[in-house]
C-alpha positions as a Markdown table, in Angstrom:
| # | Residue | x | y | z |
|---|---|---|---|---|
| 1 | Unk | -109.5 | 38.6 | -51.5 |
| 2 | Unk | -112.1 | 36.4 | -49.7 |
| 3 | Unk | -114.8 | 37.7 | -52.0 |
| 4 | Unk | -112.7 | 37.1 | -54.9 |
| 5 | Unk | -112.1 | 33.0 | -54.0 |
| 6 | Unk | -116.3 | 33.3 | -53.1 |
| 7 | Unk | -117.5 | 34.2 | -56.2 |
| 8 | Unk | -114.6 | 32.2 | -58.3 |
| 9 | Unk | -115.9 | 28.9 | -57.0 |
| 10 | Unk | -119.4 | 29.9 | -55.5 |
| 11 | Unk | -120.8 | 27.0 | -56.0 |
| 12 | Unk | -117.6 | 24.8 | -54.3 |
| 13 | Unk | -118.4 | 26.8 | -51.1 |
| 14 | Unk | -122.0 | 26.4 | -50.8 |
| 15 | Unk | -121.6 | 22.8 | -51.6 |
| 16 | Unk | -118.6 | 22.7 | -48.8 |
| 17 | Unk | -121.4 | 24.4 | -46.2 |
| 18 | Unk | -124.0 | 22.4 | -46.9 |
| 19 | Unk | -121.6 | 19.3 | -46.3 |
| 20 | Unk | -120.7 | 20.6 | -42.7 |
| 21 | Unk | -124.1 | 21.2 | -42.2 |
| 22 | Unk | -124.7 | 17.8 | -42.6 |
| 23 | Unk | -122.0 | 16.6 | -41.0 |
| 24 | Unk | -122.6 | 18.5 | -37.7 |
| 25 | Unk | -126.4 | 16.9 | -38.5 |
| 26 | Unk | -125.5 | 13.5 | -38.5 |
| 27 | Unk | -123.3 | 13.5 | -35.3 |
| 28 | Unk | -126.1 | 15.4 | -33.4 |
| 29 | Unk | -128.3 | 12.4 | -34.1 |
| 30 | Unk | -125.8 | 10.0 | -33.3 |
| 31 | Unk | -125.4 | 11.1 | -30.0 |
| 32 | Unk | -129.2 | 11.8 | -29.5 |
| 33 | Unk | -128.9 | 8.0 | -30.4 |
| 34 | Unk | -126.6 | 7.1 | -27.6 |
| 35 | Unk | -128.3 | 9.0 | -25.5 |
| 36 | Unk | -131.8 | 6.6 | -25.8 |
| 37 | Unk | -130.4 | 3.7 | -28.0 |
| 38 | Unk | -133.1 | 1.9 | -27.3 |
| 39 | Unk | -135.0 | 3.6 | -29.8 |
| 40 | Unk | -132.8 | 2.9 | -32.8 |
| 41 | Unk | -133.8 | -0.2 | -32.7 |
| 42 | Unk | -137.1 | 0.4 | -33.5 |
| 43 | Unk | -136.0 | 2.2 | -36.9 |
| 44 | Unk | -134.0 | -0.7 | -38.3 |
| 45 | Unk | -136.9 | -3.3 | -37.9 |
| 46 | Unk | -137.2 | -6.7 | -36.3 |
| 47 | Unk | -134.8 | -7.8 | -38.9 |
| 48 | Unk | -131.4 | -6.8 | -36.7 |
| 49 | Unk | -131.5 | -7.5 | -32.8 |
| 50 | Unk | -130.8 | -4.6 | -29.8 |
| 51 | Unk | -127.4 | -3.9 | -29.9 |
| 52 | Unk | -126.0 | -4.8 | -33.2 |
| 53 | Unk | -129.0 | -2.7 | -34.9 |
| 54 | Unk | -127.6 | 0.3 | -32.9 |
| 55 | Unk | -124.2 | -0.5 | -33.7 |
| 56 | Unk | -125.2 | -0.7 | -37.3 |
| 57 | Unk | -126.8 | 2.8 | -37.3 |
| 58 | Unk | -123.6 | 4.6 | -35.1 |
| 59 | Unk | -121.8 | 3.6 | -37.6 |
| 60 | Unk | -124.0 | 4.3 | -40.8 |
| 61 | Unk | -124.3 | 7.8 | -39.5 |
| 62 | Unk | -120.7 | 8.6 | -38.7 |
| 63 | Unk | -119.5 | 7.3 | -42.1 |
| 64 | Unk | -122.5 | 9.6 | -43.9 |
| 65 | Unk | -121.0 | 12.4 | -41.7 |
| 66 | Unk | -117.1 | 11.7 | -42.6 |
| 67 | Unk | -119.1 | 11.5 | -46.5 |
| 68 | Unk | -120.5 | 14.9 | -45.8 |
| 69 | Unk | -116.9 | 16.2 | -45.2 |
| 70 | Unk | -115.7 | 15.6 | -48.7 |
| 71 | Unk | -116.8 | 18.7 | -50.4 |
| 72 | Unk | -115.5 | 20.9 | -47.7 |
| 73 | Unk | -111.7 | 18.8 | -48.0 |
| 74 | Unk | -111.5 | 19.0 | -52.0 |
| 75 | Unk | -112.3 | 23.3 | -51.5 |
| 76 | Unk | -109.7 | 23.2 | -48.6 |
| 77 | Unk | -106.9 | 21.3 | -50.7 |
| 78 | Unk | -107.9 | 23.5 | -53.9 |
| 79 | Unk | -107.8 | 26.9 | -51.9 |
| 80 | Unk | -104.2 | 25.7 | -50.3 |
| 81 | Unk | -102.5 | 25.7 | -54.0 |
| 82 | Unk | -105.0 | 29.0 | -54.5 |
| 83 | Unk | -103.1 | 31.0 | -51.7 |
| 84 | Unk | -99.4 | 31.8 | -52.9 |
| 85 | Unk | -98.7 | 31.8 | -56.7 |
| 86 | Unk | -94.9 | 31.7 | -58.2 |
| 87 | Unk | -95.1 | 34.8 | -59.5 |
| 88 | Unk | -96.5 | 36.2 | -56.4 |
| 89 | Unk | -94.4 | 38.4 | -53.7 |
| 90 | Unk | -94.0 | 35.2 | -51.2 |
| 91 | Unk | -91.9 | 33.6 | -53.7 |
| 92 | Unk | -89.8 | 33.9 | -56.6 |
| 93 | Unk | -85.9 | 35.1 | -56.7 |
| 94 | Unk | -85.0 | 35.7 | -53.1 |
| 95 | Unk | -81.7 | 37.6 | -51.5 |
| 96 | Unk | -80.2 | 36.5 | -48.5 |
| 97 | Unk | -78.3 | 39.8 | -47.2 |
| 98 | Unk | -76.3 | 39.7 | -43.9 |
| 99 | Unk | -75.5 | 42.8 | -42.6 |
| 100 | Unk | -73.8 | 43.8 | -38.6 |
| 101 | Unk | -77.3 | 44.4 | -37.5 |
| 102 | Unk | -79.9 | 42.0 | -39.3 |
| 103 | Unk | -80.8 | 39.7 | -41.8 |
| 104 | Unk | -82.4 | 41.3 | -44.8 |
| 105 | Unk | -84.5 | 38.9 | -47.2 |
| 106 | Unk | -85.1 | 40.5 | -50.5 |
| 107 | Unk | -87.5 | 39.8 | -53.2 |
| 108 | Unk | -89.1 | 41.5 | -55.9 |
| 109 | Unk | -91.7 | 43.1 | -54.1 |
| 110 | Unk | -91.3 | 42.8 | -50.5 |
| 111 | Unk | -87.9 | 43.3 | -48.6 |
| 112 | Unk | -87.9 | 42.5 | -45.5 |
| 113 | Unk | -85.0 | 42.8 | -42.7 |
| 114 | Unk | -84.7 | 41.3 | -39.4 |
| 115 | Unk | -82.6 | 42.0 | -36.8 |
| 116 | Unk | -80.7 | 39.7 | -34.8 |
| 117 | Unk | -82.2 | 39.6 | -31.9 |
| 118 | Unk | -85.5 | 38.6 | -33.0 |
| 119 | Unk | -84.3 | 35.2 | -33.7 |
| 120 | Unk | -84.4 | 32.5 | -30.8 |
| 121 | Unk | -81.9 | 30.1 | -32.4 |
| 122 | Unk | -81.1 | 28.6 | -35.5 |
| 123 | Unk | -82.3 | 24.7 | -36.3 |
| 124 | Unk | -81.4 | 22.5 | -39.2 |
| 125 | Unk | -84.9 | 20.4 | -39.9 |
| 126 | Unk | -85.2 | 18.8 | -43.0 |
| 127 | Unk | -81.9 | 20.0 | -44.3 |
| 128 | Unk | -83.5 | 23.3 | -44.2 |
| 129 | Unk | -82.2 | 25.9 | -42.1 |
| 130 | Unk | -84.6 | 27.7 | -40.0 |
| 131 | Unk | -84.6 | 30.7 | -37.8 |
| 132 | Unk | -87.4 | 30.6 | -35.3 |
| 133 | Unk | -88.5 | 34.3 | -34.5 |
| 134 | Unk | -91.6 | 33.0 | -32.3 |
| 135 | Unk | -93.7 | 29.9 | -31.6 |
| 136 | Unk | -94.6 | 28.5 | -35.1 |
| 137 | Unk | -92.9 | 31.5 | -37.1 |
| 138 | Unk | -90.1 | 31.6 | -38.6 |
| 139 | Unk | -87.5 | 32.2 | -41.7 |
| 140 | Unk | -86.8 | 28.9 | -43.2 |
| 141 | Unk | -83.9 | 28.9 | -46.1 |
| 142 | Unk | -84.4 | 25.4 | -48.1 |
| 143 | Unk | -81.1 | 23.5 | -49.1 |
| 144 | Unk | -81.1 | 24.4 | -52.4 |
| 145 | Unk | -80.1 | 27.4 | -51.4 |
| 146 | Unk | -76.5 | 26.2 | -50.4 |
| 147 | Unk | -74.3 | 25.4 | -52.9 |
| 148 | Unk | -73.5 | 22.2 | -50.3 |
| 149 | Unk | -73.7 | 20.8 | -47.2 |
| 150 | Unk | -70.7 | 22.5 | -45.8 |
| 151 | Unk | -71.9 | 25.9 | -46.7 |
| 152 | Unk | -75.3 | 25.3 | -45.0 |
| 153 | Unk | -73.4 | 24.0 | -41.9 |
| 154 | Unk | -71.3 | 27.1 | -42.1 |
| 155 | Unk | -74.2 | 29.3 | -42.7 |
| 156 | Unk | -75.9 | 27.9 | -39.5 |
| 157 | Unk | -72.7 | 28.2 | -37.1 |
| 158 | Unk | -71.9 | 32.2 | -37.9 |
| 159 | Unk | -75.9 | 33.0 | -37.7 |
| 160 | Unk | -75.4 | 31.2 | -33.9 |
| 161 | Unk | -72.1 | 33.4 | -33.4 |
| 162 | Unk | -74.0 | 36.2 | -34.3 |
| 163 | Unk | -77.2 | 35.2 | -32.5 |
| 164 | Unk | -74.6 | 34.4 | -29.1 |
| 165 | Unk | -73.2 | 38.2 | -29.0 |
C-alpha cells in the first residue's frame, strides 16, 4: 500500500522530505545561533545593532523553517482523505447486531463481533455513542444512526445493563 501512495505522488513526497530536511536545518542553526549570538550580528551588518539583529535572524529562520513545513502538511492532509474510501470495507452500509453474548458490526466485507466484556463503558460524545474497548479505541455509532434521541438514549442504557451483568 505504502509503495502504492509513493509512486502515486512521488514527487509530493520528495518535495515533503526535502522540506523537513530543511526544517530540521533551519532550527539547528538557530540554536547554534543562540548558543554564540554574538556572531549573528556580524552577518546582518552594521545596519541593525546586537540584539535586535539577532532577534531579527531567530525569527527569520524559524518562520523559513515553519515555510519548509508546508509541503510535508498539504501530503499529510491529501493522504488523510487518501486512507479510507466510501466504497471501501471501513465504511459503507453497516449492521448493528445485538446478540446474548456480543455486539456484532456487519458490513460488506468485514464483520466483526465483540463481546461484552471487551467494552469498558459506554459514553455519549458528540451525540455519538461510543464504546470504549481500550485507551483511544473504540466503536463509535454516529447519531444518524438513531431514528431519535430517545432511541440513542435507550440504546446506551441496555448496552450499560448489559455491560453491568
Amino acid at each position: 500500500m505504502t509503495r502504492r501512495l509513493f509512486a502515486k505522488s512521488r514527487r509530493d513526497y520528495i518535495l515533503a522530505l526535502l522540506g523537513v530536511v530543511v526544517c530540521a536545518f533551519l532550527i539547528a542553526v538557530a540554536v547554534v545561533a543562540n548558543i554564540q549570538p554574538h556572531r549573528v550580528a556580524g552577518w546582518l551588518g552594521a545596519g541593525v545593532r546586537y540584539p535586535i539583529s539577532f532577534y531579527l535572524f531567530l525569527i527569520a529562520c524559524l518562520t523559513a523553517a515553519i515555510l519548509a513545513l508546508i509541503p510535508a502538511i498539504r501530503l499529510r492532509m491529501k493522504t488523510l482523505r487518501m486512507q479510507v474510501s466510501d466504497k471501501g470495507p471501513m465504511l459503507g452500509p453497516t449492521q448493528l447486531i445485538i446478540e446474548t453474548d456480543g455486539l456484532t458490526v456487519d458490513r460488506p466485507m468485514i464483520k466483526s463481533k465483540y463481546l461484552w466484556a471487551a467494552f469498558q463503558g459506554v459514553e455519549i460524545a458528540r451525540n455519538a455513542v461510543i464504546l470504549p474497548v481500550d485507551n483511544g479505541m473504540g466503536l463509535i455509532i454516529p447519531a444518524s444512526a438513531f431514528a431519535s434521541d430517545a432511541e440513542r438514549f435507550e440504546f446506551a442504557a441496555n448496552i450499560s445493563k448489559r455491560l453491568a451483568q
